[in-house]
C-alpha positions in Angstrom: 64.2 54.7 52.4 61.1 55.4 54.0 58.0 57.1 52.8 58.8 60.7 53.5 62.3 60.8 52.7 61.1 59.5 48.9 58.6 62.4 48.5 60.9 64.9 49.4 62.7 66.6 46.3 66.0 65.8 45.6 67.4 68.9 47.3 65.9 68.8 50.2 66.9 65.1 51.0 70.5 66.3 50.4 70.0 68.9 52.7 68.5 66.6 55.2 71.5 64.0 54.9 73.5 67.0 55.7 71.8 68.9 59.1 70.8 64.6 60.3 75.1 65.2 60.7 74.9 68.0 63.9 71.8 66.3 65.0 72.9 64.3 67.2 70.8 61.4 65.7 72.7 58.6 64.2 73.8 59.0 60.9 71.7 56.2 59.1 68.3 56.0 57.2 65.8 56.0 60.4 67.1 59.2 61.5 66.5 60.5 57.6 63.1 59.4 57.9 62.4 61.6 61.2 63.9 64.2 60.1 62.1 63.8 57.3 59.0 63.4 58.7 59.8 66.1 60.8 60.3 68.6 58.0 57.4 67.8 55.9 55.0 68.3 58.8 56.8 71.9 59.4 56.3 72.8 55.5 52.5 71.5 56.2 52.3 73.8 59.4 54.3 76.9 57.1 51.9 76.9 54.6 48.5 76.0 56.6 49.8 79.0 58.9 50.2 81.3 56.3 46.8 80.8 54.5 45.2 81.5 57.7 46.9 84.8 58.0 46.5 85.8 54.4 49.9 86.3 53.5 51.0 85.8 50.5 53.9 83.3 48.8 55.9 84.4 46.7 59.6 82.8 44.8 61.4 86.1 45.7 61.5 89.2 47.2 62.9 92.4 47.0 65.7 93.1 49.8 63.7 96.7 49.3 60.4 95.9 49.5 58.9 97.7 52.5 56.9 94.5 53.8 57.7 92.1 56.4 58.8 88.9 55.1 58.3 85.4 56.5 60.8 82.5 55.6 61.3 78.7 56.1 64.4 77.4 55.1 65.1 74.4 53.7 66.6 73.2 57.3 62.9 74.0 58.9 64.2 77.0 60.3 62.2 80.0 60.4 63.4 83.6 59.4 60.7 86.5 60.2 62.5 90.1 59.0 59.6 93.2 59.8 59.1 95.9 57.7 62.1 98.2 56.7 62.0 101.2 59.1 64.3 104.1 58.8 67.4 101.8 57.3 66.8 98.4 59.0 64.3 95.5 59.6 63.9 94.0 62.8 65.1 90.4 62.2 64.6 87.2 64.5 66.2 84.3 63.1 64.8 80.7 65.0 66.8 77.1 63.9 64.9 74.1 63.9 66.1 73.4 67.4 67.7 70.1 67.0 70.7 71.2 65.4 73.9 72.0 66.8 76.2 74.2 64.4 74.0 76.8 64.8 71.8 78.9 67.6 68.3 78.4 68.7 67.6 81.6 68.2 68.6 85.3 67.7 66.9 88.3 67.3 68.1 92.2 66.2 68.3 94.9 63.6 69.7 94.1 60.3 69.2 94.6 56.6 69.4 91.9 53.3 72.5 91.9 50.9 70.4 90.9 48.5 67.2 89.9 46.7 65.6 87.3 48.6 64.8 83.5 46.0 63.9 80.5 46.3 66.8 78.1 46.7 69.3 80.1 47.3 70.5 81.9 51.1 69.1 84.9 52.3 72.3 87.3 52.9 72.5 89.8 55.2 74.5 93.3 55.1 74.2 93.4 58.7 72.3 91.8 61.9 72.1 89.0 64.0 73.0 86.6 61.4 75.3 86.9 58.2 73.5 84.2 56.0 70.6 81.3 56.3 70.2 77.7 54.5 68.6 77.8 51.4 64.8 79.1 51.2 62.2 76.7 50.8 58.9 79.2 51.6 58.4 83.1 51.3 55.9 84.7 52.7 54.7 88.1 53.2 52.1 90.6 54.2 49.3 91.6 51.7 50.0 95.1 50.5 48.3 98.1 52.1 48.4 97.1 55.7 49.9 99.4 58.1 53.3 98.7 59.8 51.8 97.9 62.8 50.1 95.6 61.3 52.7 93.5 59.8 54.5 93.4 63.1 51.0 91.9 64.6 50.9 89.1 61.6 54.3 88.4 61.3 54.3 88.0 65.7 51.4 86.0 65.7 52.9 83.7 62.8 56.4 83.0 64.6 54.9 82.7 67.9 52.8 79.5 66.2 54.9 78.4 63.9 58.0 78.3 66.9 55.4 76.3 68.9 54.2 74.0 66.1 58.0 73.3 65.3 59.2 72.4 69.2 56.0 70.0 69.4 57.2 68.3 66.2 60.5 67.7 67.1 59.6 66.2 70.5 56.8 64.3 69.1 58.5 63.0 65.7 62.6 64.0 65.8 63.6 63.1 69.4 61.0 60.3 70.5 
């Protein structure tokens, strides 16, 4: 296998193997390696995204923790859920675009089932979506910023991190 299939950890490669199915790439190791490629260079984006907005990582999060929460799955999808208000979260759920078995994107009000972990699926008790893939990243907004706030950091994160994410795909997924 290629160089960024190998340094990806075991689950993640398995995961790989199984979204390179409904991507409409041929099922063989070169399409492993793109979307390998692919999904390393999104983690790299994730995490360089989120240091320059100061939010913090975390392993898991509280389905009641006020905060907005910021979440890339281990299929390069991005989950951004705002901060609870009233009984819901505002939740915008955005696929890594090259896969068919699920949509591009969906957006609405919703709330989690559950504690949010690593490696396991976020769960929802309602909203757009009823489950994700498995979490790779969590992110979330430091403590003791308004509402408004969140909304702005968790916006401006999407909004790059959905642009970042297209480009790599055209540029590494589907050339």
């Amino acid at each position: 296998m290629g160089e960024y299939f190998e340094q990806l950890p075991v689950t993640i490669k398995e995961h790989i193997q199984e979204i390179t199915k409904t991507s409409g790439l041929e099922y063989n190791e070169e399409s492993f390696e793109k979307m390998s490629q692919g999904w390393v260079e999104k983690k790299n984006a994730f995490e360089e995204n989120i240091a320059s907005l100061f939010m913090e990582e975390l392993n898991s999060f509280s389905k009641d923790d006020e905060r907005g929460v910021l979440i890339m799955t281990y299929s390069g999808s991005l989950l951004t859920a705002g901060p609870i208000q009233g009984d819901s979260r505002t939740i915008e759920y955005i696929s890594i675009g090259i896969r068919s078995d699920v949509p591009k994107s969906v957006t609405g009000n919703g709330s989690f089932a559950e504690d949010i972990e690593t490696d396991k699926e976020v769960k929802f008790n309602s909203g757009p979506i009823k489950s994700t893939s498995a979490v790779y990243k969590i992110a979330v907004c430091k403590e003791n910023i308004s509402v408004e706030e969140q909304q702005e950091t968790l916006n401006n994160a999407t909004v790059a991190l959905e642009e970042e994410f297209t480009n790599i795909n055209k540029t590494i997924i589907l050339e």
